[in-house]
C-alpha positions as CSV (number, residue, x, y, z in Angstrom):
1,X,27.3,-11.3,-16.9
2,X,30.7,-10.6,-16.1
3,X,32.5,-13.1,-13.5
4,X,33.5,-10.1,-11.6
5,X,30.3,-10.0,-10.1
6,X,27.7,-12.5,-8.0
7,X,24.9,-11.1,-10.5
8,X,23.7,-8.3,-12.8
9,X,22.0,-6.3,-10.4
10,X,20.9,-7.1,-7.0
11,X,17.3,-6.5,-5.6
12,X,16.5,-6.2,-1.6
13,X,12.6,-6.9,-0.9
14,X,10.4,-9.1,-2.4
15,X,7.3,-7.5,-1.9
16,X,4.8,-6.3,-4.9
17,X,7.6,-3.9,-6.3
18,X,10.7,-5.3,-6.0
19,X,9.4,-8.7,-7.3
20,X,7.7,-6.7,-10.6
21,X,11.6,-5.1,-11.1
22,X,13.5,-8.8,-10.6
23,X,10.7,-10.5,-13.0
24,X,11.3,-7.8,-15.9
25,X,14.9,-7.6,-15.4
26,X,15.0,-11.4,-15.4
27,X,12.6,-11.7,-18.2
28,X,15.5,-9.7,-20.0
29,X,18.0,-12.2,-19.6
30,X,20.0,-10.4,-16.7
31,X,21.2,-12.1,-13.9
32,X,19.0,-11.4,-10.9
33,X,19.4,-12.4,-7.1
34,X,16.2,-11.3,-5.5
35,X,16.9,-11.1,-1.2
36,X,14.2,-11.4,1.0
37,X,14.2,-10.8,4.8
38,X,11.7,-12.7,5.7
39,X,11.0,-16.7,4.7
40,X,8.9,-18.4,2.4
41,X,5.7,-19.1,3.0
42,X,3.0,-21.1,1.3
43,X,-0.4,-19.9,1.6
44,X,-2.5,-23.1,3.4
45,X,-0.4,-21.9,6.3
46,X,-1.6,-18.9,6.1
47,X,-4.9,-19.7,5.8
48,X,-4.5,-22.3,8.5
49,X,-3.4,-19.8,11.0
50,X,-6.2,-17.6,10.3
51,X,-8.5,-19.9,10.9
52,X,-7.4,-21.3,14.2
53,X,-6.9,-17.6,16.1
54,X,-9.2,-16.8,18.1
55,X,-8.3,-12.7,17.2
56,X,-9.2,-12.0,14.1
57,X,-9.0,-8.2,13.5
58,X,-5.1,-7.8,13.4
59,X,-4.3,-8.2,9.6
60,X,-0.7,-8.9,10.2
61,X,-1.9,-11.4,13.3
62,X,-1.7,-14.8,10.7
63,X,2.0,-13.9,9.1
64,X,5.3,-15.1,10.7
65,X,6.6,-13.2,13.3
66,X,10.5,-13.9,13.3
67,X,13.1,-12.5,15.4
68,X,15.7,-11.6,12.7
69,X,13.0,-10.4,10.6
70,X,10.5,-8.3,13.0
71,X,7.0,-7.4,11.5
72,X,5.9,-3.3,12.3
73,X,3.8,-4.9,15.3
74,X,6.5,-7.1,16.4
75,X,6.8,-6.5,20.3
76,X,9.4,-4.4,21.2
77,X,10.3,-3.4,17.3
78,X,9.4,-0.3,16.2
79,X,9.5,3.0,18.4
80,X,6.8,6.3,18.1
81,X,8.1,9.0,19.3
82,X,5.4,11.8,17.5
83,X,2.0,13.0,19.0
84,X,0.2,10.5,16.6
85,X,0.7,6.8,17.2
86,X,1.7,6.5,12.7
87,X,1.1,1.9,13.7
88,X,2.8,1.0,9.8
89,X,1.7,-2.1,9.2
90,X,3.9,-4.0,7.0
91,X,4.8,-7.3,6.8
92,X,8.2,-9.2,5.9
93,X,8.4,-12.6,4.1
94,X,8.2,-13.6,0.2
95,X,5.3,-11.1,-1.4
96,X,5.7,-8.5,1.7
97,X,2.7,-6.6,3.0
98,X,0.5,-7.1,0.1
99,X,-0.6,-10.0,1.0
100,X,-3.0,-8.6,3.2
101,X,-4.4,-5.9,1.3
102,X,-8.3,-4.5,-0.4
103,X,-6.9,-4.7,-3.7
104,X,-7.6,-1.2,-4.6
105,X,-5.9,-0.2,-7.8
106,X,-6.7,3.9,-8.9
107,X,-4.3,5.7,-11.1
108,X,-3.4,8.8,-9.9
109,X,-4.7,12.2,-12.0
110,X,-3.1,14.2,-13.9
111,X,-3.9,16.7,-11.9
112,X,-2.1,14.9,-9.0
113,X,1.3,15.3,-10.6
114,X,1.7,18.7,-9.8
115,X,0.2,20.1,-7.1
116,X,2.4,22.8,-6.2
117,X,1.8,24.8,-9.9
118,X,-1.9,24.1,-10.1
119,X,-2.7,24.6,-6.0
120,X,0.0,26.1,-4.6
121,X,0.5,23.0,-2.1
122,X,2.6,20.1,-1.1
123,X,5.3,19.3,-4.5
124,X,5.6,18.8,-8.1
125,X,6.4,15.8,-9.5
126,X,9.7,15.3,-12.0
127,X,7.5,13.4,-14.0
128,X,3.6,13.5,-15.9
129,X,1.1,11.4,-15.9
130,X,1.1,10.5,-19.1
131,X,5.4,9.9,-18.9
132,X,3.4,6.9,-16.4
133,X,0.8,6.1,-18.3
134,X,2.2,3.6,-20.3
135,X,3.7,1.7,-17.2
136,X,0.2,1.9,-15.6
137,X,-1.5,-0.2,-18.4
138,X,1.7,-2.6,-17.9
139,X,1.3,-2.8,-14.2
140,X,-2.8,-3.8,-14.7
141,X,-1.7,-6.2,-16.9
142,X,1.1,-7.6,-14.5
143,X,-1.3,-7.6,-11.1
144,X,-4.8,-8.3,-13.1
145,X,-7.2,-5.4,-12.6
146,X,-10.4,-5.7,-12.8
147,X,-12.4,-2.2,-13.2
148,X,-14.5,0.0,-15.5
149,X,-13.4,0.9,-18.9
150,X,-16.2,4.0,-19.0
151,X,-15.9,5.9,-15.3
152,X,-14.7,9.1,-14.7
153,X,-12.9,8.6,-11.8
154,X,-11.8,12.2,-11.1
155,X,-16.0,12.3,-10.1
156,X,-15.5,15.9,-11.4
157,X,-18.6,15.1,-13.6
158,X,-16.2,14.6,-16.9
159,X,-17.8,13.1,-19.8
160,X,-16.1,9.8,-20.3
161,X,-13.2,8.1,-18.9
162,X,-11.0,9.5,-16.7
163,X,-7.9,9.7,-16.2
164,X,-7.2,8.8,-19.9
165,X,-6.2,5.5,-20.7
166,X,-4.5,3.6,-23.7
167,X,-5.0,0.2,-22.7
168,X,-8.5,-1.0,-21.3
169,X,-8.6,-3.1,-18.0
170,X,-7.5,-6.6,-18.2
171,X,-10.8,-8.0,-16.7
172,X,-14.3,-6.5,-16.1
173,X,-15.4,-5.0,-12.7
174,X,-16.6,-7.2,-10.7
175,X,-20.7,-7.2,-9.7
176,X,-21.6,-5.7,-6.6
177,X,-22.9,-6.8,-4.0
178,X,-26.5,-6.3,-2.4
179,X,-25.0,-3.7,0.3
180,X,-23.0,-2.0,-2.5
181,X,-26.2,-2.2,-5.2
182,X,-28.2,0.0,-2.5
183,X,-25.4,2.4,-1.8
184,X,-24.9,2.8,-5.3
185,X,-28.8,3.9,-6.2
186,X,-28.5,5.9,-2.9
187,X,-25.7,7.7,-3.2
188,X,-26.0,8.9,-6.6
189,X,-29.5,9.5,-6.3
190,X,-28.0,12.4,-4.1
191,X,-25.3,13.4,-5.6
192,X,-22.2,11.4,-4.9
193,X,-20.3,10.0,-7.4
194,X,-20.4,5.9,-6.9
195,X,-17.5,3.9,-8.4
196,X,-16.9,0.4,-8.7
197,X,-13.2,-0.1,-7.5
198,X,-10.8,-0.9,-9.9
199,X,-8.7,-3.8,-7.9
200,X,-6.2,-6.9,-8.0
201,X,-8.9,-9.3,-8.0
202,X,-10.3,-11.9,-10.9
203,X,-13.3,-11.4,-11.9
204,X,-12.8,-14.6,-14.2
205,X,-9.9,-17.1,-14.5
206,X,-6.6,-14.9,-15.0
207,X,-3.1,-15.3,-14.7
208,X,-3.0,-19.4,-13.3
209,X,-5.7,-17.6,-10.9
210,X,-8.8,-18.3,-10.0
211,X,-12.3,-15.7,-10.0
212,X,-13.1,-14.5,-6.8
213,X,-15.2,-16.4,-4.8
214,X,-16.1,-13.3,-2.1
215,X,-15.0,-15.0,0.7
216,X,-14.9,-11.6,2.7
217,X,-11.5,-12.1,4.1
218,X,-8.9,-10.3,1.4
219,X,-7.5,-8.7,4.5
220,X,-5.8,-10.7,6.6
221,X,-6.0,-13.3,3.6
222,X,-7.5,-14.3,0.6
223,X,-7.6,-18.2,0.8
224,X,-7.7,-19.4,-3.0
225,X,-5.2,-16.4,-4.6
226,X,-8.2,-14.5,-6.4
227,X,-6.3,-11.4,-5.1
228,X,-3.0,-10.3,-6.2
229,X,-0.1,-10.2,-3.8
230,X,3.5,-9.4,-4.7
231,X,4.1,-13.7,-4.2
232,X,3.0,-14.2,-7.7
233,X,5.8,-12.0,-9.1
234,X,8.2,-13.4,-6.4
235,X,7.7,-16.9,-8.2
236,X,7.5,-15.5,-11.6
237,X,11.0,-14.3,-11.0
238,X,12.4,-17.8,-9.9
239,X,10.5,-19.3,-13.4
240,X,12.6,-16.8,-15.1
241,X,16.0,-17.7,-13.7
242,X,16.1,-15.2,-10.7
243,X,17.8,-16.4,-7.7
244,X,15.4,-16.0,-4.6
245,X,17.3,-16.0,-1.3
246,X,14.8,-16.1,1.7
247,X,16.1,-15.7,5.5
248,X,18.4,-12.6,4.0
249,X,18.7,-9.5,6.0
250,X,20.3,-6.7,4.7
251,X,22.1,-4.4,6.9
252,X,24.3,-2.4,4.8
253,X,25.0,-1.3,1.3
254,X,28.7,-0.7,0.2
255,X,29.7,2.2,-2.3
256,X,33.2,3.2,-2.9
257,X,35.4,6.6,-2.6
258,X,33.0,7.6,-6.1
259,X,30.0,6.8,-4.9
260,X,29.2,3.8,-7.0
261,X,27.6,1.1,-5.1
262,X,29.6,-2.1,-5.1
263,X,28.2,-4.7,-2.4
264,X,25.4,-5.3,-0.6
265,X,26.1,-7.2,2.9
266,X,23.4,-9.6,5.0
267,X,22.9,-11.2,8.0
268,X,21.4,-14.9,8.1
269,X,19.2,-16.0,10.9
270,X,22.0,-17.2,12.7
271,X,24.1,-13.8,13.0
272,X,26.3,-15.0,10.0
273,X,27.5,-12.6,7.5
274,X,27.7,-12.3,4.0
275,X,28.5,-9.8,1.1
276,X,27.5,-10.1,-2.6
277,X,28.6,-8.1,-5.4
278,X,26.6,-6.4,-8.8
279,X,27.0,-4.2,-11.4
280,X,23.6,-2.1,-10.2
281,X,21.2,-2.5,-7.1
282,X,17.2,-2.1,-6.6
283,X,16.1,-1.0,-2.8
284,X,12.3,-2.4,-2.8
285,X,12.3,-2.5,1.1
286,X,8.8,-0.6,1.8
287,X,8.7,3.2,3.4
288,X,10.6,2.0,6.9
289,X,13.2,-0.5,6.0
290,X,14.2,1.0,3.3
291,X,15.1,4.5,4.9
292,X,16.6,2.1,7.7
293,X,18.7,0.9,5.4
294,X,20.2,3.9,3.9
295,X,20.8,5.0,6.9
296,X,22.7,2.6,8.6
297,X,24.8,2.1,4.9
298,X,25.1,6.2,5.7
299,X,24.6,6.2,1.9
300,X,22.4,8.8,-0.8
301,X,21.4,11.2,1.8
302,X,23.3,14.4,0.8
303,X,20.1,16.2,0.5
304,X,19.2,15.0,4.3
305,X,15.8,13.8,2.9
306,X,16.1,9.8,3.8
307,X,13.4,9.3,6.1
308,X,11.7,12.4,5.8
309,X,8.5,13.7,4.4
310,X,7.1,10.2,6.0
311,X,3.1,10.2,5.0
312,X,0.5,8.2,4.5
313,X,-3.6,8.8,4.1
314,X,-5.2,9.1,7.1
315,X,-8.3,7.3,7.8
316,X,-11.0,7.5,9.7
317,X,-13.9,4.8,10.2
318,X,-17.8,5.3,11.7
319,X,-20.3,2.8,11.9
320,X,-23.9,3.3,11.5
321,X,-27.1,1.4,12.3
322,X,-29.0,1.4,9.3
323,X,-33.1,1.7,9.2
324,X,-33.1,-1.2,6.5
325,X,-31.2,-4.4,6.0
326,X,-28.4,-4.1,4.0
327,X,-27.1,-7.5,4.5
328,X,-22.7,-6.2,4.5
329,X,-20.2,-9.0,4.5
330,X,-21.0,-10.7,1.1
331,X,-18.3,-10.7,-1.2
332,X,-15.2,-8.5,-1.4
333,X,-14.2,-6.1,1.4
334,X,-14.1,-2.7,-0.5
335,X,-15.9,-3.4,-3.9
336,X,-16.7,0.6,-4.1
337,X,-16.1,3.6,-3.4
338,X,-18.0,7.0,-3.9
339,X,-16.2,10.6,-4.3
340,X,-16.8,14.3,-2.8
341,X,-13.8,15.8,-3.2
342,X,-11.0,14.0,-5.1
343,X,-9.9,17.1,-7.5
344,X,-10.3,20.7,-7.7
345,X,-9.7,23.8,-6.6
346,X,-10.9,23.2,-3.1
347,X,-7.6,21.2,-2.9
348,X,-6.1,25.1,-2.6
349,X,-7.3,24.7,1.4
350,X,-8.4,21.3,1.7
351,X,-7.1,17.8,1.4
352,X,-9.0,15.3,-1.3
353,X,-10.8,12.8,0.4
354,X,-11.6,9.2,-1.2
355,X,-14.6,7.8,1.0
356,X,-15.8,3.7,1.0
357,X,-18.3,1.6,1.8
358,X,-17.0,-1.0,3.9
359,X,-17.9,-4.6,3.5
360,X,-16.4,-6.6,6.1
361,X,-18.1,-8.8,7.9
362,X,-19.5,-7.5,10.9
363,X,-20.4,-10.9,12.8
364,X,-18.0,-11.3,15.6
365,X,-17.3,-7.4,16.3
366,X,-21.1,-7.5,16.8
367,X,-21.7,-10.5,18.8
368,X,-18.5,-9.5,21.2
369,X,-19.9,-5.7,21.6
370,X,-23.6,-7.9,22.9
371,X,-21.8,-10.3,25.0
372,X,-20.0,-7.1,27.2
373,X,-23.7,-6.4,27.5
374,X,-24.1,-9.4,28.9
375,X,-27.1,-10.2,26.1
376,X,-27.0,-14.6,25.7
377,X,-29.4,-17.2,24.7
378,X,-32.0,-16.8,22.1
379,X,-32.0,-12.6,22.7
380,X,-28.2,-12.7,21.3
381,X,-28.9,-15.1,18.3
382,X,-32.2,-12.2,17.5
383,X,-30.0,-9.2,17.8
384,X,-26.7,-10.6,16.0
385,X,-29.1,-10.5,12.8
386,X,-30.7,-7.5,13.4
387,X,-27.6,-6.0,13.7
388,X,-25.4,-7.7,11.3
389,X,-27.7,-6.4,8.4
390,X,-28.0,-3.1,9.5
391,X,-24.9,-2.1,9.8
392,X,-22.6,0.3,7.5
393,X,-19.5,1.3,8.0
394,X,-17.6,4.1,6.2
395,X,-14.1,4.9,6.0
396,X,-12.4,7.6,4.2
397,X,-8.8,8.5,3.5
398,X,-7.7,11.7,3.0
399,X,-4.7,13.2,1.4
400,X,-1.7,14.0,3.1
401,X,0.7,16.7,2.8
402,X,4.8,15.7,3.5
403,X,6.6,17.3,5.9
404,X,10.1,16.7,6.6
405,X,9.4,16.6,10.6
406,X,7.3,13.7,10.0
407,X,10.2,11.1,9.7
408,X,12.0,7.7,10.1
409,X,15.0,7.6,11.9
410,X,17.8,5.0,13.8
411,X,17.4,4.1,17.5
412,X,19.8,4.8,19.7
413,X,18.9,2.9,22.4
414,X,17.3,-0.3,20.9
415,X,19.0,-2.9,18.4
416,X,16.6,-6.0,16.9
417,X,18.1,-9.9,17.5
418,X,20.9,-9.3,14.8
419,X,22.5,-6.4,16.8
420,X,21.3,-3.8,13.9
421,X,19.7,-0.5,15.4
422,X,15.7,-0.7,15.3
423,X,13.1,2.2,13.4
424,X,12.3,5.1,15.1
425,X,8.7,6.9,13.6
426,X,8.0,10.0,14.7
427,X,4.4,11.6,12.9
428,X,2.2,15.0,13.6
429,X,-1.1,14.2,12.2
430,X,-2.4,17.6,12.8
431,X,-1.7,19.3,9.5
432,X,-4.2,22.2,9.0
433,X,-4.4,21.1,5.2
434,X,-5.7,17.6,6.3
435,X,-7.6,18.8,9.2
436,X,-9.8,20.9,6.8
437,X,-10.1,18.3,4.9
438,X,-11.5,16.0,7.8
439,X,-14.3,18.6,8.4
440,X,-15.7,18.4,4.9
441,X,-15.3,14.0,5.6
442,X,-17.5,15.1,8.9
443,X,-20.3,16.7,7.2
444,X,-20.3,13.9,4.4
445,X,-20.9,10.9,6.8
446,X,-23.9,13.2,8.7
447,X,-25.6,13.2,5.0
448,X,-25.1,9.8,4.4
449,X,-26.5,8.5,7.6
450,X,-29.1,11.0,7.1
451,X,-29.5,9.0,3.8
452,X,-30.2,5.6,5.1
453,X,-32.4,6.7,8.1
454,X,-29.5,6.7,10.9
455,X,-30.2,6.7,14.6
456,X,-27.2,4.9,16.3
457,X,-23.5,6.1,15.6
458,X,-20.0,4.5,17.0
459,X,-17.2,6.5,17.7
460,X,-14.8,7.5,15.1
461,X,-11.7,5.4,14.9
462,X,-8.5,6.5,13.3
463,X,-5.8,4.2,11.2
464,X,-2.9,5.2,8.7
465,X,-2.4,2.9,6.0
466,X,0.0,3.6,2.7
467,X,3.2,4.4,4.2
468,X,5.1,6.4,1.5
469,X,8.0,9.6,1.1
470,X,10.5,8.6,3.0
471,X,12.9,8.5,-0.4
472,X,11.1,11.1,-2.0
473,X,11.5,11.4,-6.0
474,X,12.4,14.8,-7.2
475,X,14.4,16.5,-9.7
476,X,16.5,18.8,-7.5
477,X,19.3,16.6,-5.8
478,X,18.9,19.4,-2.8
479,X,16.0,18.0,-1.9
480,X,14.8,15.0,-3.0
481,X,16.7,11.4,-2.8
482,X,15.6,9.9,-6.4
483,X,15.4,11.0,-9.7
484,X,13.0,10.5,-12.1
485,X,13.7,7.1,-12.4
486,X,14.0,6.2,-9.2
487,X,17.8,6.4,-9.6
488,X,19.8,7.7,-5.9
489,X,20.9,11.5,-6.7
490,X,23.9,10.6,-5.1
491,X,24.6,7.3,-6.6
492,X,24.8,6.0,-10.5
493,X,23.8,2.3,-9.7
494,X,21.6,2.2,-6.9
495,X,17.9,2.8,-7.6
496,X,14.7,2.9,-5.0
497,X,11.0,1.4,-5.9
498,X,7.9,1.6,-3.6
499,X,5.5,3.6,-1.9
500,X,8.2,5.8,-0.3
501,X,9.8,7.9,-3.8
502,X,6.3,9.1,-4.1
503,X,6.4,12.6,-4.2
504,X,2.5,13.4,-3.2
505,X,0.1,11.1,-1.8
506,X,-2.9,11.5,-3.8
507,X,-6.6,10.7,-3.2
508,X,-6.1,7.2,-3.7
509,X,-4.4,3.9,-2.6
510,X,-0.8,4.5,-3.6
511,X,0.1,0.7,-4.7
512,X,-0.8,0.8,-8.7
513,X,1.5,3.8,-8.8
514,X,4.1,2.3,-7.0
515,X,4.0,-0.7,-9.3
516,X,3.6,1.7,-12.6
517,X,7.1,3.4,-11.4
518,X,8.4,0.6,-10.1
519,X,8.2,-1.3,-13.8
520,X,9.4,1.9,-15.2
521,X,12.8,2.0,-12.9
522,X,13.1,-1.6,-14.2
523,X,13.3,-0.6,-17.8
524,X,15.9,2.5,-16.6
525,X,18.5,-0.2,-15.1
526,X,18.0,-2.4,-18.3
527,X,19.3,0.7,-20.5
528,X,22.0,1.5,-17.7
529,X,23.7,-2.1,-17.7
C-alpha cells in the first residue's frame, strides 16, 4: 500500500456483504479497514436479552438500540410517507441484519435475469446467470448451505436440477420435521411442488460451527451459531489483517473535481469527526443507509436513480386450525417451502409467488389470544395443546416490480443524535402486477386449508421483508447507479454491494444473490487496484 493513503480500499457496513468483500480483499493481501456503525456485540448477550423480554415477536427487539446508530424501529428514526407502511427492518452492529434471519438461500433463475425480453415486465439485468454462477457456488461455500443437490427448484416439473449448478451444496439438507414430513406427502400428493430449503444452517459440524440443534428461534436469534450471520465474515476479516472499526458512522463520501472518490468522513459516538483516505471504496450499507449515504455525499446520482425503484417481496401470512395434529415448532423456522408459480409465462400478468410452511412456535401467541378470552386454569393448559398442534401457518412472498415512485429520500425536518438528516420511505404497494399475483396466493391457501380439513381462519397479516433497488445495477448510466460490477456509473473507485443493486426481485429471498455479487465486485476491485 502506498503511504499516501490510510488503506487500500475502504469498506462501510459490516453486515453479510460488506464483511464477504473485506474478507476476500484481505485474504488478497490488500489493506482493508472495514467501518461499522453500530458496536460489537457478542452473542450470550444477545441470547441473554432474548431470554429475559417479556415481547418476544419483534425480531430486532434483542439487538442494541443506540442513539448514534438508530435501528429501522428505532423511535422517532425512520419516516413513511407512502400509502403502505414499507416497516424495513434492519439492524446496525458487527454482522448487520442477518443476524436475525430464516436462512433461506435460493439462487435466482435464469429466467430471472431478464425479465423484460422474456415477459415484457420490470428490467433486464447487465449480467446472466451463469456470468453468477460461479460466485454462487463461492458464496455457499463462504455462508455453508445446506440443500438438495437433485431438486428442480424452478417447480416447472424440469427433469433434474435446476437452476444448473457446477459445484454441489456444501452440506446436505437438513431432515424435516414431523409438520414439514406431512406437508410434504400432502402437498405433492396434490400437486404442489415441496422443496426442502436450501439455507445458512449446519446440518453437521462446518466452518468452527456447530449442527443445528432446532432450537426454533433463528429469528430473533440463533443461540449456538448453527445459522450464518454476516459476524462470521466480520471476524474472518480481522483473522486476515483487516482493520474493524466499530462505533463509526459515516456521513459523507468525498470525491474530487473528477469524480474519483478520495475520503470517506465519520462521526464517533461522541459527535467527533474523522476522515480517512483509500485508493477505492465499498458501500455495503443495506437498501436505506446506503442511498442515505449517497445522498447526503450528493455523490453517483447523475441518473437520479439513488433511492429509487425501493422494493421488496411482499408477504402475507394466515393461520389455519388444522383437523389433525401437526405438532409446528420443532426444529428450524422455515425448513420448506412448496411452489405454484415461481416461473413461466403467467409471469407476463402475474407476479411469481414463493409460498412456506411456517414453523415457529406457536405457544405464547396462542396462550395470549386464550387469555383475552379470559380461558385460565386447567381449560387453558387443555386448549394451549389442542391448539398448538393444530396450527399452520403459511406465508408467501411475492415478487415485486420497481418503480422509481417507490423511494428513499432525506428528511427535511428531522436529523438523528449526530445532527445528520434521518430516512424518509415512501412505498405504494398496490401494483396491479403484484396484486394479480396475490389473487392466485388467495386461491392457493383456500386449497391448502381445504387440504388439511380447515375450519377456523385468522386474518391475513401483511410484512415486507428484503429491502433491495435503491442503487439499482444496470448497463445504461441513464438509468441505473451501478454497473455490472457493482462499480458507481459516475465514479471509477467507489463500488455498491447488497440487496439494493439488484435489478429485479425474484421469487426468492434475495440474500445468496446479494452475496454471489457481492464476492464478484470484490474480485472487480482486486483487478482495479
Amino acid at each position: 500500500m502506498s503511504t499516501e493513503f490510510d488503506a487500500d480500499v475502504i469498506v462501510v457496513g459490516s453486515g453479510v456483504c460488506g464483511s464477504l468483500a473485506a474478507h476476500r480483499l484481505g485474504k488478497a493481501g490488500k489493506h482493508v479497514i472495514l467501518l461499522e456503525a453500530g458496536p460489537r456485540v457478542p452473542r450470550w448477550k444477545i441470547v441473554e436479552k432474548f431470554r429475559n423480554t417479556p415481547v418476544k415477536g419483534n425480531p430486532n427487539g434483542p439487538y442494541p438500540d443506540t442513539s448514534y446508530a438508530p435501528k429501522s424501529d428505532s423511535k422517532g428514526y425512520l419516516e413513511e410517507t407512502g400509502s403502505t407502511k414499507n416497516n424495513p427492518s434492519y439492524l446496525r452492529l458487527v454482522g448487520g441484519t442477518t443476524w436475525h434471519w430464516a436462512g433461506a438461500c435460493y439462487r435466482f433463475l435464469p429466467n430471472d435475469f431478464k425479465m423484460q425480453t422474456l415477459y415484457g415486465v420490470s428490467r433486464d439485468w447487465p449480467i446472466s446467470y451463469e456470468d453468477l454462477e460461479p460466485y454462487y457456488g463461492q458464496a455457499e461455500v463462504e455462508l455453508g448451505v445446506s440443500g438438495p443437490d437433485d431438486a428442480d427448484q424452478s417447480a416447472t416439473g424440469r427433469a433434474g436440477t435446476y437452476p444448473p449448478r457446477s459445484t454441489p451444496y456444501p452440506m446436505k439438507a437438513q431432515p424435516l420435521p414431523y409438520m414439514q414430513e406431512r406437508a410434504d406427502a400432502v402437498l405433492s400428493a396434490a400437486g404442489y411442488r415441496v422443496i426442502n430449503e436450501p439455507t445458512a444452517r449446519n446440518s453437521r459440524p462446518y466452518d468452527d460451527r456447530p449442527t443445528c440443534q432446532g432450537n426454533n428461534s433463528c429469528t430473533p436469534v440463533c443461540p449456538i451459531g448453527a445459522l450464518y450471520n454476516g459476524s462470521v465474515h466480520a471476524y474472518k476479516s480481522e483473522a486476515v489483517g483487516v482493520k474493524l472499526m466499530t462505533d463509526a458512522v459515516v456521513y459523507q463520501v468525498e470525491a474530487d473535481g473528477a469524480g474519483k472518490i478520495v475520503a470517506v468522513r465519520y462521526k464517533s459516538p461522541d459527535g467527533s469527526e474523522h476522515r480517512l483516505t483509500a485508493r477505492a471504496f465499498v458501500l455495503a450499507a443495506y437498501s436505506i443507509e446506503t442511498p442515505r449515504l449517497l445522498l447526503m455525499s450528493n455523490i453517483a446520482n447523475s441518473s437520479d436513480m439513488v433511492g429509487r425503484n425501493l422494493s421488496c417481496q411482499p408477504e402475507c401470512h394466515q393461520n389455519f386450525m388444522t383437523s389433525e395434529a401437526l405438532w409446528p415448532g420443532r426444529g428450524p423456522v422455515h425448513p420448506q417451502t412448496f411452489f405454484t408459480a415461481r416461473d413461466g409465462e403467467f409471469r407476463r400478468e402475474r407476479a411469481g409467488t414463493k409460498h412456506v410452511v411456517v414453523n415457529n412456535s406457536p405457544n405464547d401467541k396462542i396462550a395470549g389470544n386464550l387469555l383475552k378470552k379470559g380461558i385460565i386454569g386447567p381449560r387453558l393448559d387443555e386448549m394451549i395443546r389442542d391448539q398448538a398442534s393444530r396450527i399452520m401457518e403459511l406465508s408467501t412472498q411475492h415478487e415485486y416490480p420497481g418503480e422509481p415512485s417507490n423511494r428513499v429520500t432525506l428528511s427535511t425536518t428531522r436529523k438523528d443524535a449526530l445532527g445528520l438528516p434521518t430516512p424518509v420511505v415512501h412505498f405504494n404497494r398496490d401494483n396491479a402486477y403484484f396484486l394479480a399475483g396475490f389473487e392466485d396466493t388467495k386461491r392457493v391457501y383456500k386449497r391448502v386449508a381445504e387440504l388439511f380439513g380447515a375450519t377456523e381462519y385468522s386474518p391475513l397479516t401483511w410484512v415486507h421483508p428484503h429491502t433491495q433497488g435503491t442503487t439499482i445495477m444496470g448497463a445504461d448510466p441513464k438509468t441505473s447507479v451501478v454497473d455490472p460490477f457493482g462499480r458507481a456509473h459516475d465514479h471509477p473507485n467507489l463500488y455498491i454491494v447488497g440487496p439494493n443493486v439488484l435489478t429485479t426481485t425474484g421469487t426468492v429471498n434475495p440474500t445468496l444473490t446479494a452475496a454471489a455479487l457481492a464476492l464478484r465486485t470484490a474480485d472487480a476491485v482486486l483487478h482495479s487496484i
